[in-house]
PyMOL Python script that loads the backbone (N, CA, C, O; Angstrom):
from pymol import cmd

cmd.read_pdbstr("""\
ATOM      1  N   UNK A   1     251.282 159.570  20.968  1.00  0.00           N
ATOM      2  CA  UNK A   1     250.804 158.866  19.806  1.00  0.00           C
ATOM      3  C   UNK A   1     250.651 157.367  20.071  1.00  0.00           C
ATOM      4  O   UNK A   1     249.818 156.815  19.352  1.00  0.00           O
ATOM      5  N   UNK A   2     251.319 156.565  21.000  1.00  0.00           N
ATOM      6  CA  UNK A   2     251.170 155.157  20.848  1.00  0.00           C
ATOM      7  C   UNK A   2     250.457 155.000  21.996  1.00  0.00           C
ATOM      8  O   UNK A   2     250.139 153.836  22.240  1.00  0.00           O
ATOM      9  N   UNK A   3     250.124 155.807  22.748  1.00  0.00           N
ATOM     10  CA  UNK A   3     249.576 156.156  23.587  1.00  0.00           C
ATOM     11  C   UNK A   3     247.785 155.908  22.722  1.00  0.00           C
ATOM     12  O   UNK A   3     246.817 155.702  23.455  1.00  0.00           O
ATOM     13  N   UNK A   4     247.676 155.945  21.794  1.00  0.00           N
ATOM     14  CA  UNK A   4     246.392 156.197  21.131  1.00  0.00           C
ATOM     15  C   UNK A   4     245.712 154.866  20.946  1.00  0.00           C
ATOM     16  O   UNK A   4     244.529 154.632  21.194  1.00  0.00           O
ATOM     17  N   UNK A   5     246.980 153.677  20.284  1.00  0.00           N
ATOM     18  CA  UNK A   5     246.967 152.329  20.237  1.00  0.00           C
ATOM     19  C   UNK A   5     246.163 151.462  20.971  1.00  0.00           C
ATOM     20  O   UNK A   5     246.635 151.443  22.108  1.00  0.00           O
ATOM     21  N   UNK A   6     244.956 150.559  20.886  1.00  0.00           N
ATOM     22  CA  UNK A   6     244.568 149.692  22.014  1.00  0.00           C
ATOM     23  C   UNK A   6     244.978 148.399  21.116  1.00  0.00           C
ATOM     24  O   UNK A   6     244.517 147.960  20.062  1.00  0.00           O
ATOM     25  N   UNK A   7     245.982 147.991  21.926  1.00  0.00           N
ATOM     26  CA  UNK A   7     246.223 146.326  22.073  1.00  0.00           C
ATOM     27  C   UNK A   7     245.259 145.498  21.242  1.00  0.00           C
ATOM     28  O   UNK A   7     244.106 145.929  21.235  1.00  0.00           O
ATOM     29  N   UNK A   8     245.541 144.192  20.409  1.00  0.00           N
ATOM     30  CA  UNK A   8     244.687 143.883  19.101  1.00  0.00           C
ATOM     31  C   UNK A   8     244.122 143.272  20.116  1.00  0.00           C
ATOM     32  O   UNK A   8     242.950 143.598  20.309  1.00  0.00           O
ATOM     33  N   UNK A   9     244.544 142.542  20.782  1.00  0.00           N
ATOM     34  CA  UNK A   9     243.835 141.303  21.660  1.00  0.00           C
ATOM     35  C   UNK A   9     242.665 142.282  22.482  1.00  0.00           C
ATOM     36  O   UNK A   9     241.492 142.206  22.116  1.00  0.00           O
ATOM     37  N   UNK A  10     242.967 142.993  23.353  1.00  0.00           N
ATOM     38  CA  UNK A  10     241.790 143.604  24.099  1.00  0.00           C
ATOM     39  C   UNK A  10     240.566 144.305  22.768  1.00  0.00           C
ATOM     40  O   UNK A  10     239.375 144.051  22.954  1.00  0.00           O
ATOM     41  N   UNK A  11     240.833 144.874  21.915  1.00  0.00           N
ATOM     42  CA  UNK A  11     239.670 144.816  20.232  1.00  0.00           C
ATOM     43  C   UNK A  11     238.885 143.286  20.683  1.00  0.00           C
ATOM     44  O   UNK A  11     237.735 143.042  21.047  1.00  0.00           O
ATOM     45  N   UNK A  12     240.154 142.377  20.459  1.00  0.00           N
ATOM     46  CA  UNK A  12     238.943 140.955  20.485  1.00  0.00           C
ATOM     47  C   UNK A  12     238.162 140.726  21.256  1.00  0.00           C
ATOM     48  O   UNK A  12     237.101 140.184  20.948  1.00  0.00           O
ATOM     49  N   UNK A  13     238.465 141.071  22.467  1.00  0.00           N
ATOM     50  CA  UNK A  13     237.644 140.346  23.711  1.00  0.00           C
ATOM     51  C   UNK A  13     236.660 141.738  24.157  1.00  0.00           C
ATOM     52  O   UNK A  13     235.852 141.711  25.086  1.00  0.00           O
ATOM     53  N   UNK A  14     236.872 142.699  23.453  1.00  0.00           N
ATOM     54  CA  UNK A  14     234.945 143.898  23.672  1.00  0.00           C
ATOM     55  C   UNK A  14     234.690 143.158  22.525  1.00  0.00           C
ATOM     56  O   UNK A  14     233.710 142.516  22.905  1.00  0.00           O
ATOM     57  N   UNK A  15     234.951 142.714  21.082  1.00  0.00           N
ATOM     58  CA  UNK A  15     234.005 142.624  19.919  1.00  0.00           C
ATOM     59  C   UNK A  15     233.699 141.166  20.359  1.00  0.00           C
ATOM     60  O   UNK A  15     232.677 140.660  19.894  1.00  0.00           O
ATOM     61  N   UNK A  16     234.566 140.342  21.308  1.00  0.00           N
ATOM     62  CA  UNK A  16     233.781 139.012  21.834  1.00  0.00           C
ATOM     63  C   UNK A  16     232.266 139.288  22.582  1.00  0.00           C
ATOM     64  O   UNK A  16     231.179 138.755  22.358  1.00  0.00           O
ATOM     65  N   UNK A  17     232.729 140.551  23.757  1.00  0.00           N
ATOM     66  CA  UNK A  17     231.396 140.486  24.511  1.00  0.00           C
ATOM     67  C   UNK A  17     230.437 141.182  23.794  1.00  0.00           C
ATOM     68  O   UNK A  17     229.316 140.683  23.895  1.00  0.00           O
ATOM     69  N   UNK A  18     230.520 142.263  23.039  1.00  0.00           N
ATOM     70  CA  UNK A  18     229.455 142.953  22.378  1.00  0.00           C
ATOM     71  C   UNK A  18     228.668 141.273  21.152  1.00  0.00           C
ATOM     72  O   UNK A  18     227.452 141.112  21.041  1.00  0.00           O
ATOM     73  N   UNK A  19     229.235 140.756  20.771  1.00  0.00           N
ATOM     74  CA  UNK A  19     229.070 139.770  20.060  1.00  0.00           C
ATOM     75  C   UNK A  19     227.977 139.280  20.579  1.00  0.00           C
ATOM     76  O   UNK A  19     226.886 139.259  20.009  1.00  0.00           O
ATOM     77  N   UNK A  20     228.329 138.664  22.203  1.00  0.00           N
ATOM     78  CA  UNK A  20     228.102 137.140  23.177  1.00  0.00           C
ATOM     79  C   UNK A  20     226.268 138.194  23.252  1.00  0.00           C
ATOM     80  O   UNK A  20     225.169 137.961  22.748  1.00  0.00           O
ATOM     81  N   UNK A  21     226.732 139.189  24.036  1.00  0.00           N
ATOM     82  CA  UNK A  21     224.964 139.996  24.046  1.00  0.00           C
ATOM     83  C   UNK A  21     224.250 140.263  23.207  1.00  0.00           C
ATOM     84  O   UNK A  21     223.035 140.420  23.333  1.00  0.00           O
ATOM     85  N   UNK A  22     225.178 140.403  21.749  1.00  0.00           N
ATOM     86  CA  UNK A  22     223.533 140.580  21.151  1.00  0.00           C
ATOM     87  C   UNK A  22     223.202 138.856  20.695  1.00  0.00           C
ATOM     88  O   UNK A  22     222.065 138.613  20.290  1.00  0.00           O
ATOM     89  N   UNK A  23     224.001 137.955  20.759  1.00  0.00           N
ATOM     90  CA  UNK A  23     223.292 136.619  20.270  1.00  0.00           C
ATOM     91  C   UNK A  23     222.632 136.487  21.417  1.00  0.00           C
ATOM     92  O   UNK A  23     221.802 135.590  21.269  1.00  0.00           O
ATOM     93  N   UNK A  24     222.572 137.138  22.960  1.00  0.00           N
ATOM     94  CA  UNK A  24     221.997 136.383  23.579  1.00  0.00           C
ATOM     95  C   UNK A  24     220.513 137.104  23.677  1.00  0.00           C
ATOM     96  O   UNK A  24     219.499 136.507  24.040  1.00  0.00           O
ATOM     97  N   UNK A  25     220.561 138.347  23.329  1.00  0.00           N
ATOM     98  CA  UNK A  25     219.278 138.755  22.905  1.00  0.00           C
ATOM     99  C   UNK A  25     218.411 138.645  21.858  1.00  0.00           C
ATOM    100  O   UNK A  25     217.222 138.946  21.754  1.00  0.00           O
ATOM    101  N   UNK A  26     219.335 138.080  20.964  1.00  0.00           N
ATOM    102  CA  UNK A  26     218.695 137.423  19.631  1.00  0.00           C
ATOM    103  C   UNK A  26     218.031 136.555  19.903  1.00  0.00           C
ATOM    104  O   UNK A  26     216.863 136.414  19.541  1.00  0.00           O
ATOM    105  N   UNK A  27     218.837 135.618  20.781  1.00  0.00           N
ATOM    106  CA  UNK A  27     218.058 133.966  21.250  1.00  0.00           C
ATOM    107  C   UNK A  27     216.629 133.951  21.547  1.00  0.00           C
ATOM    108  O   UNK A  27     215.862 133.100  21.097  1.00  0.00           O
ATOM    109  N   UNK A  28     216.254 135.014  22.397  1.00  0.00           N
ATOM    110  CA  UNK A  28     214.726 135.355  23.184  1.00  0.00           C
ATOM    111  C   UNK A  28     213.682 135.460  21.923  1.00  0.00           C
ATOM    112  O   UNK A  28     212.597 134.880  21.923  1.00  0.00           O
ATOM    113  N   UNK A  29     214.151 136.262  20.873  1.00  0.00           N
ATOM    114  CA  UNK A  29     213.456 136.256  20.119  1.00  0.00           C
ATOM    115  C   UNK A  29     213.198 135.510  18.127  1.00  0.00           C
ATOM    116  O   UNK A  29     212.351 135.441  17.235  1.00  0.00           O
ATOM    117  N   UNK A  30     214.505 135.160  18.420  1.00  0.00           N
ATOM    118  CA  UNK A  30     214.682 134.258  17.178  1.00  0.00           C
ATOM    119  C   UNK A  30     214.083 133.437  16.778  1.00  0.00           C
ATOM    120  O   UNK A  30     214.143 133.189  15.573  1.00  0.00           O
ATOM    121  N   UNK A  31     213.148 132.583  17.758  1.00  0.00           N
ATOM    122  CA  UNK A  31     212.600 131.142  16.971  1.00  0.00           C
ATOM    123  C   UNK A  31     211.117 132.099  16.442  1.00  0.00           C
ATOM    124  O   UNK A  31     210.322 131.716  15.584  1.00  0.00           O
ATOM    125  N   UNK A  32     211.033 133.481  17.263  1.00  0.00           N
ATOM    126  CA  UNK A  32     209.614 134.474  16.607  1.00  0.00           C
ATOM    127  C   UNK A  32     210.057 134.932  15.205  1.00  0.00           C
ATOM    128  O   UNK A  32     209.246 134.976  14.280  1.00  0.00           O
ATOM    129  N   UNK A  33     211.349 135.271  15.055  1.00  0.00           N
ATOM    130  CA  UNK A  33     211.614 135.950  13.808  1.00  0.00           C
ATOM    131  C   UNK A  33     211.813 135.171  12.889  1.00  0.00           C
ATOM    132  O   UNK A  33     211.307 135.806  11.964  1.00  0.00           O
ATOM    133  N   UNK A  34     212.320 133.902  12.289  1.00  0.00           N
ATOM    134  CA  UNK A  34     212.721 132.822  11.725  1.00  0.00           C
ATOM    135  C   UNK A  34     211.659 131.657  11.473  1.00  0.00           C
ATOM    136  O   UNK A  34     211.295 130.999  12.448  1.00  0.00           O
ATOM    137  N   UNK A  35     211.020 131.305   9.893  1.00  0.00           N
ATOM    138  CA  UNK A  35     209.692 130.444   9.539  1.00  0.00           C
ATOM    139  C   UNK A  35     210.319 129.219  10.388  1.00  0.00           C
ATOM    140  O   UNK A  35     211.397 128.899  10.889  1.00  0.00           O
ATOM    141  N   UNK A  36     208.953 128.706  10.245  1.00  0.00           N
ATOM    142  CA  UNK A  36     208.874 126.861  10.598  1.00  0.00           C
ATOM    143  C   UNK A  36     209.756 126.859   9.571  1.00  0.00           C
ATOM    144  O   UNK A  36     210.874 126.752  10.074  1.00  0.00           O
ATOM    145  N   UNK A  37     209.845 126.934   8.183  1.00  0.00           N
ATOM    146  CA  UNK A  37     210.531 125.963   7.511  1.00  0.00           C
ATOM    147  C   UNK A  37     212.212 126.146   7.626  1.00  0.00           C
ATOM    148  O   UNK A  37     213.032 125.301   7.267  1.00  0.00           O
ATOM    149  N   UNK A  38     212.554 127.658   8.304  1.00  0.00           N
ATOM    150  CA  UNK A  38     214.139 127.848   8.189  1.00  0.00           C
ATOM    151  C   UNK A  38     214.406 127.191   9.701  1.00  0.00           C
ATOM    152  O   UNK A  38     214.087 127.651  10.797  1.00  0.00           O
ATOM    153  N   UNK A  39     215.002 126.136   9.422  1.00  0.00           N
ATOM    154  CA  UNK A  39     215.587 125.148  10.435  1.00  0.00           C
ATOM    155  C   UNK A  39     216.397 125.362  11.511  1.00  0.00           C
ATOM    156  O   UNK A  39     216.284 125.257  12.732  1.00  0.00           O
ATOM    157  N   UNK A  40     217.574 125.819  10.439  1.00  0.00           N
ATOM    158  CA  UNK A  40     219.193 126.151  10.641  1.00  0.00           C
ATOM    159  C   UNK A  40     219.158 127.151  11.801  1.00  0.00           C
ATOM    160  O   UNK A  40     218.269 128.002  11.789  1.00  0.00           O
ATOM    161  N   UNK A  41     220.245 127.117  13.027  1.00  0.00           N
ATOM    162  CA  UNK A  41     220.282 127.903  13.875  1.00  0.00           C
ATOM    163  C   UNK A  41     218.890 128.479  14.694  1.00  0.00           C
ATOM    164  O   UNK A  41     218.635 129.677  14.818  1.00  0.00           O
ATOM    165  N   UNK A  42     218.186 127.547  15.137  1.00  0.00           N
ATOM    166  CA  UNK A  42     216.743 127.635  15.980  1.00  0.00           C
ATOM    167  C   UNK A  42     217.486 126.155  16.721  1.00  0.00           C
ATOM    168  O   UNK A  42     217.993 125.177  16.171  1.00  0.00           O
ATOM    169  N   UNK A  43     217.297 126.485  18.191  1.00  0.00           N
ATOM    170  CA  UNK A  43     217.253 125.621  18.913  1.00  0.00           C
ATOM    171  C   UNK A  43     216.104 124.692  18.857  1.00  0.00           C
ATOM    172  O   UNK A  43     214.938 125.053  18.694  1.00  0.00           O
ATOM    173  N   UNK A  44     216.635 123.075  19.048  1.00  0.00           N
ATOM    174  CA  UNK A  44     215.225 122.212  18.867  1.00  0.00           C
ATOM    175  C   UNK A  44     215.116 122.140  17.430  1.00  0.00           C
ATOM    176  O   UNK A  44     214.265 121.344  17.035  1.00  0.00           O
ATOM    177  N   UNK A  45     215.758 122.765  16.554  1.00  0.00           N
ATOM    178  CA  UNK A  45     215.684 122.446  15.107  1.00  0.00           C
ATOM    179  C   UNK A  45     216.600 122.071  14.652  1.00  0.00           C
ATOM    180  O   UNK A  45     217.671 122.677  14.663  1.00  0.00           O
ATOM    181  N   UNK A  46     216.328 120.611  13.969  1.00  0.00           N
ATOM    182  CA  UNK A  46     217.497 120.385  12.900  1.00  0.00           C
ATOM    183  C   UNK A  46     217.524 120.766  11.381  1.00  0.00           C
ATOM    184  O   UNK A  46     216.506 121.050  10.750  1.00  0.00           O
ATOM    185  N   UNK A  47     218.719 120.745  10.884  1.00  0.00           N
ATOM    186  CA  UNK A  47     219.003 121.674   9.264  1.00  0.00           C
ATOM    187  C   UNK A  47     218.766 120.448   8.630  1.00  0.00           C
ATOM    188  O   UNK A  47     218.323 120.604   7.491  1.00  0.00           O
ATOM    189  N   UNK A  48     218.964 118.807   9.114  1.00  0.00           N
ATOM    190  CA  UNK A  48     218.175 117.968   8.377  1.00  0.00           C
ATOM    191  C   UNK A  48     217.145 117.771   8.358  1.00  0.00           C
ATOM    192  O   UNK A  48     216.795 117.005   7.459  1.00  0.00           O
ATOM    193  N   UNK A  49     215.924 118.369   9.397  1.00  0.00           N
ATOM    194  CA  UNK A  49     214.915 117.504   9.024  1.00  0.00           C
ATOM    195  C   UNK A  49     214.352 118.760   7.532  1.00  0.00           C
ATOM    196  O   UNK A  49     213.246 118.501   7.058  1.00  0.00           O
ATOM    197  N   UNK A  50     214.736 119.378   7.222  1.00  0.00           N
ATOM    198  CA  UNK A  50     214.276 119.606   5.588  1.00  0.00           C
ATOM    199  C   UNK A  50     214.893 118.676   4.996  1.00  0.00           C
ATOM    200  O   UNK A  50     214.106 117.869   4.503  1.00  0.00           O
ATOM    201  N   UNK A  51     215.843 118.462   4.849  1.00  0.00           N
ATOM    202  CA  UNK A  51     216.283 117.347   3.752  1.00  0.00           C
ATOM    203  C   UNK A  51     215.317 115.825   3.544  1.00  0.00           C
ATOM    204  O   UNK A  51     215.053 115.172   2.534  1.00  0.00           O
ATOM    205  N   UNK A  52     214.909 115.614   5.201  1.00  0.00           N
ATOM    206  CA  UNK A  52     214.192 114.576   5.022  1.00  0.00           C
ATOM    207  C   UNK A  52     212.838 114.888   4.643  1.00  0.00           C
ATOM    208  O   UNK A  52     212.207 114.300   3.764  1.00  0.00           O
ATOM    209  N   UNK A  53     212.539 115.578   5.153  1.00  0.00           N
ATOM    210  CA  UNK A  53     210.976 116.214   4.667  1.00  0.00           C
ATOM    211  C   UNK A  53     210.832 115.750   2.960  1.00  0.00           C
ATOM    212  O   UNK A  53     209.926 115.136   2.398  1.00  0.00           O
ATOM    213  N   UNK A  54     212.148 116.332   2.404  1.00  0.00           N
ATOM    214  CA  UNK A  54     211.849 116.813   0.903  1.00  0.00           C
ATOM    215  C   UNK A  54     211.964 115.308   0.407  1.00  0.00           C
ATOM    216  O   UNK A  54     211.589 114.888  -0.688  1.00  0.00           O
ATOM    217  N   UNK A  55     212.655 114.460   1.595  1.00  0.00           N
ATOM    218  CA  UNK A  55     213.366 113.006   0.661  1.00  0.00           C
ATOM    219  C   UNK A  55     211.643 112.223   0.831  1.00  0.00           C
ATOM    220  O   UNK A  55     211.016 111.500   0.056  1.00  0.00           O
ATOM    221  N   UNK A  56     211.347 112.706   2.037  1.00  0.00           N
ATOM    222  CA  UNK A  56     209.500 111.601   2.266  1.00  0.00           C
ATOM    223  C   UNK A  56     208.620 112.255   1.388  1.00  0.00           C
ATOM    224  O   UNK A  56     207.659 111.607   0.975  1.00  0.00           O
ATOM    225  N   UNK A  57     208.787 113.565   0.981  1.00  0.00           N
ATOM    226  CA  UNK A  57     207.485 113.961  -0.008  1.00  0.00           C
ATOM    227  C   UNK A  57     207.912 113.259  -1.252  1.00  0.00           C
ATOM    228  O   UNK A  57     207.201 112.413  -1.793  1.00  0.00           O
ATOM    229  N   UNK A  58     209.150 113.642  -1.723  1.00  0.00           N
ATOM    230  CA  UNK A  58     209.871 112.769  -3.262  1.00  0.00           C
ATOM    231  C   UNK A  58     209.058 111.388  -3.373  1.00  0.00           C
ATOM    232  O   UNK A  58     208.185 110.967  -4.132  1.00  0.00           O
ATOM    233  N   UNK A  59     209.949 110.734  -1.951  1.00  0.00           N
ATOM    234  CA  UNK A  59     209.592 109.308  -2.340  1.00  0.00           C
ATOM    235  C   UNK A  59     207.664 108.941  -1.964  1.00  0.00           C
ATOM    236  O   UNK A  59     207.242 107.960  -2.577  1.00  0.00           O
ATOM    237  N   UNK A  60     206.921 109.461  -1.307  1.00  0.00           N
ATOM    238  CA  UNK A  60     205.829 109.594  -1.251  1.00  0.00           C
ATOM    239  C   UNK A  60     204.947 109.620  -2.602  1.00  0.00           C
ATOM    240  O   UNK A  60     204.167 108.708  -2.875  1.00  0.00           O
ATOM    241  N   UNK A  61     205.176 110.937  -3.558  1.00  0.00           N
ATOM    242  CA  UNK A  61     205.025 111.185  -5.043  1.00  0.00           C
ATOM    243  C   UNK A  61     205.085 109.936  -5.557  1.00  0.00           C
ATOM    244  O   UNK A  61     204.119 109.276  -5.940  1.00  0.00           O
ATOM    245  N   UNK A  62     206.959 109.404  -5.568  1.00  0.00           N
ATOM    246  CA  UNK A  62     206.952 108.316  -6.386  1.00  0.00           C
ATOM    247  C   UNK A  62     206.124 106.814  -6.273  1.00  0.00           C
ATOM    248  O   UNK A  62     205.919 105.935  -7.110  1.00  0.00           O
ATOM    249  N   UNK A  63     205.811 106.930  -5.065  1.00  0.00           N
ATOM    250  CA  UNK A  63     205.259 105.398  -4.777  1.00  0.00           C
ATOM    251  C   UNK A  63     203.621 105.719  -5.273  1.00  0.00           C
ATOM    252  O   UNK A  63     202.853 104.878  -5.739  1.00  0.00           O
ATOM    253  N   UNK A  64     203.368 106.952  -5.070  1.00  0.00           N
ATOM    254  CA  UNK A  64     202.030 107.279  -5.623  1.00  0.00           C
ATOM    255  C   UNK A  64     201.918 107.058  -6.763  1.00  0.00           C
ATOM    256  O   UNK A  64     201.044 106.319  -7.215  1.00  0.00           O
ATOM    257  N   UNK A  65     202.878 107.723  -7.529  1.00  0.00           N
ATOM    258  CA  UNK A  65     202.977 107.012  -9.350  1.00  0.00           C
ATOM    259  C   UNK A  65     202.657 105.932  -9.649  1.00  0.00           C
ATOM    260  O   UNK A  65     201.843 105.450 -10.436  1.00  0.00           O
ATOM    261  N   UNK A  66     203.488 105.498  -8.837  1.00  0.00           N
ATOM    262  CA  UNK A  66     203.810 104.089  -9.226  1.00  0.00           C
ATOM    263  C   UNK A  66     202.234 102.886  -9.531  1.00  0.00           C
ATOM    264  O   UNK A  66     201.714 102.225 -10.430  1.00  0.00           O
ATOM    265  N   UNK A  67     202.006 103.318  -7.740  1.00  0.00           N
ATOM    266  CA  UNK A  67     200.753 102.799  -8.129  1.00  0.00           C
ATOM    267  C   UNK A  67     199.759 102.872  -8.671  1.00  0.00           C
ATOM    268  O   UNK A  67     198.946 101.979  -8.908  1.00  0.00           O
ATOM    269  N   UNK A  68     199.722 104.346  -9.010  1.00  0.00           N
ATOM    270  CA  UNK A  68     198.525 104.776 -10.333  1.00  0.00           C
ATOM    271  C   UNK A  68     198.722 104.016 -11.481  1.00  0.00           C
ATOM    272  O   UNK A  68     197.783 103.724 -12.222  1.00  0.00           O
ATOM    273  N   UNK A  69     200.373 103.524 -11.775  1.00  0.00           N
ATOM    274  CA  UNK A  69     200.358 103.211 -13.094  1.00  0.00           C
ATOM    275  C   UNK A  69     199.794 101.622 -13.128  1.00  0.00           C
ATOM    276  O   UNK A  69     199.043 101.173 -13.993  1.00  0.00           O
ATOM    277  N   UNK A  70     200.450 100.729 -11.738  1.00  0.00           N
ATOM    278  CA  UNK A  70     200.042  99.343 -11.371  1.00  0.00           C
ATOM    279  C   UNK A  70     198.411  99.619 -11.958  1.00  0.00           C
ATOM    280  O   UNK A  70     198.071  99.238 -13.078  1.00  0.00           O
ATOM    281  N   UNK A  71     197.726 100.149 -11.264  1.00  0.00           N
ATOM    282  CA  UNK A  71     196.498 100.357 -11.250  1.00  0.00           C
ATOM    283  C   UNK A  71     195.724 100.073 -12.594  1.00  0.00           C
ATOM    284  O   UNK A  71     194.760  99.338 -12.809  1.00  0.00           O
ATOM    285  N   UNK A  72     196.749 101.225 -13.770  1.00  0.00           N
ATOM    286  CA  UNK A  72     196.387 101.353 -14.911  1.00  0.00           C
ATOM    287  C   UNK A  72     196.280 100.222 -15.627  1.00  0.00           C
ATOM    288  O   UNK A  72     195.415 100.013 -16.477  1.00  0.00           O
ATOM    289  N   UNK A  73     197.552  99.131 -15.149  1.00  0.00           N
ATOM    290  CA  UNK A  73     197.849  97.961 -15.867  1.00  0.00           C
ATOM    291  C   UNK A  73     197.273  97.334 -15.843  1.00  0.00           C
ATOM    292  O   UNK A  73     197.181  96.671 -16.876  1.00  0.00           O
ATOM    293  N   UNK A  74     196.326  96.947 -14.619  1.00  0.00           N
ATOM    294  CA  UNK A  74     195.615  95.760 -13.993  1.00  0.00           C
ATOM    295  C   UNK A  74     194.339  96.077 -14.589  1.00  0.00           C
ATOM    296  O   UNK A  74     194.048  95.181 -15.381  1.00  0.00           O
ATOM    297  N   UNK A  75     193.301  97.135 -14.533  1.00  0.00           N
ATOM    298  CA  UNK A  75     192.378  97.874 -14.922  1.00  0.00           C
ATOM    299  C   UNK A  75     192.557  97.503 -16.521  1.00  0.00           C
ATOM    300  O   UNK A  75     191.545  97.047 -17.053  1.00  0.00           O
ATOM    301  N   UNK A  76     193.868  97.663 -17.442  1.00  0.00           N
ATOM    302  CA  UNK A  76     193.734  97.568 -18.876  1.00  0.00           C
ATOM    303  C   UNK A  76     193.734  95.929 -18.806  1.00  0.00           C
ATOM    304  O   UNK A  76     193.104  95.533 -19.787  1.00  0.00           O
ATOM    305  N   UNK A  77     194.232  94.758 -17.967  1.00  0.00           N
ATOM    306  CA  UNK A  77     194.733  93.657 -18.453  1.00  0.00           C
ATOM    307  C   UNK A  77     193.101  93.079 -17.898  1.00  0.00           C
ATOM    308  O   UNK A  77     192.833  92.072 -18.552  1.00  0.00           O
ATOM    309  N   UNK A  78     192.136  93.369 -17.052  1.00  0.00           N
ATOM    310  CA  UNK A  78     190.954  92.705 -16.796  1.00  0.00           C
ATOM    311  C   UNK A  78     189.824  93.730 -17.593  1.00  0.00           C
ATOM    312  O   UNK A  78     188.637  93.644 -17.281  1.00  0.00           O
ATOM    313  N   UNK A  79     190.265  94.681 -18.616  1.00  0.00           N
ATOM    314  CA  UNK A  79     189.553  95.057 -19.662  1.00  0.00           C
ATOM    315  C   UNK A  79     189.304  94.251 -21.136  1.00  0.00           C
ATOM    316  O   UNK A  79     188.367  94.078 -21.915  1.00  0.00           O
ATOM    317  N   UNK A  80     190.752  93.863 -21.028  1.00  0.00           N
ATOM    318  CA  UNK A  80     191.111  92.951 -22.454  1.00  0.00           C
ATOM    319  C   UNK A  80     190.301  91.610 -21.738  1.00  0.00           C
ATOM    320  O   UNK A  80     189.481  91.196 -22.557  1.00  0.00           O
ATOM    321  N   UNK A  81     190.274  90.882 -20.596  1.00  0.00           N
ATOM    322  CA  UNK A  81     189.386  89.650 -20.678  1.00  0.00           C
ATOM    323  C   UNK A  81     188.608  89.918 -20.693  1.00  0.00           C
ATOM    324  O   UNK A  81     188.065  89.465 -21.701  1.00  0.00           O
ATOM    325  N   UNK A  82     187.706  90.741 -19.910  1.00  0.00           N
ATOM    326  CA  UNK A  82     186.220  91.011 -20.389  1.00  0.00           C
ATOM    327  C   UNK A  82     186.096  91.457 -21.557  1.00  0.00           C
ATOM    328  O   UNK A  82     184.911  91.673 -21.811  1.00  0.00           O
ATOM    329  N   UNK A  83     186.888  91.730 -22.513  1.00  0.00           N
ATOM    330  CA  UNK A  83     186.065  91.735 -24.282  1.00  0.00           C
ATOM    331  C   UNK A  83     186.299  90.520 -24.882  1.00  0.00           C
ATOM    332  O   UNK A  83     185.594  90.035 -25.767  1.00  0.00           O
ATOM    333  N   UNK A  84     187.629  89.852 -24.239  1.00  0.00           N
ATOM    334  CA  UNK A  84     187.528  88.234 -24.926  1.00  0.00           C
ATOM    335  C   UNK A  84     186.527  87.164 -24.118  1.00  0.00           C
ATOM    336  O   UNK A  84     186.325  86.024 -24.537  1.00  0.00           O
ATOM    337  N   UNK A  85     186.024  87.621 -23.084  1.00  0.00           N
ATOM    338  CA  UNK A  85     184.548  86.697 -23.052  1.00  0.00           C
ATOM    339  C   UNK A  85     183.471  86.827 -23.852  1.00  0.00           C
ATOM    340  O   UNK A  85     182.496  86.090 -23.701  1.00  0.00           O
TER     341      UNK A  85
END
""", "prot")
cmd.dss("prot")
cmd.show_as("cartoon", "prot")
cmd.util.cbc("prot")
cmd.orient("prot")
């Protein structure tokens, strides 16, 4: 019967190597299975550059606003002199 027992530690080190091979067969094909946009765990990819992506489109938008509204102001304030000429 104890004879039946395998040692916890030797469990760890087959579920280490069965582990180590399939990530390393994953690797070959992972950056095929995984979008441009999922970052995380693709070599050559960072999990920030989404964050920055999303922070340059945000602030991109906002400066676009912004100046539509400048735009609006300037456009209404050389409307009002040309009716008071």
């Amino acid at each position: 019967m104890p004879g039946d027992f395998r040692p916890i530690s030797l469990c760890n080190v087959i579920f280490k190597i069965i582990t180590k091979t399939i990530a390393n067969r994953l690797k070959l094909i992972l950056s095929d299975i995984i979008g441009k946009f999922q970052s995380a765990f693709v070599p050559e990819r960072l999990i920030i550059d989404n964050a920055l992506l999303t922070f340059e489109s945000f602030h991109y938008m906002r400066k676009k606003k912004k100046k539509k509204k400048r735009q609006e102001e300037v456009c209404g304030t050389k409307a009002r002199y040309v009716k008071r000429i």
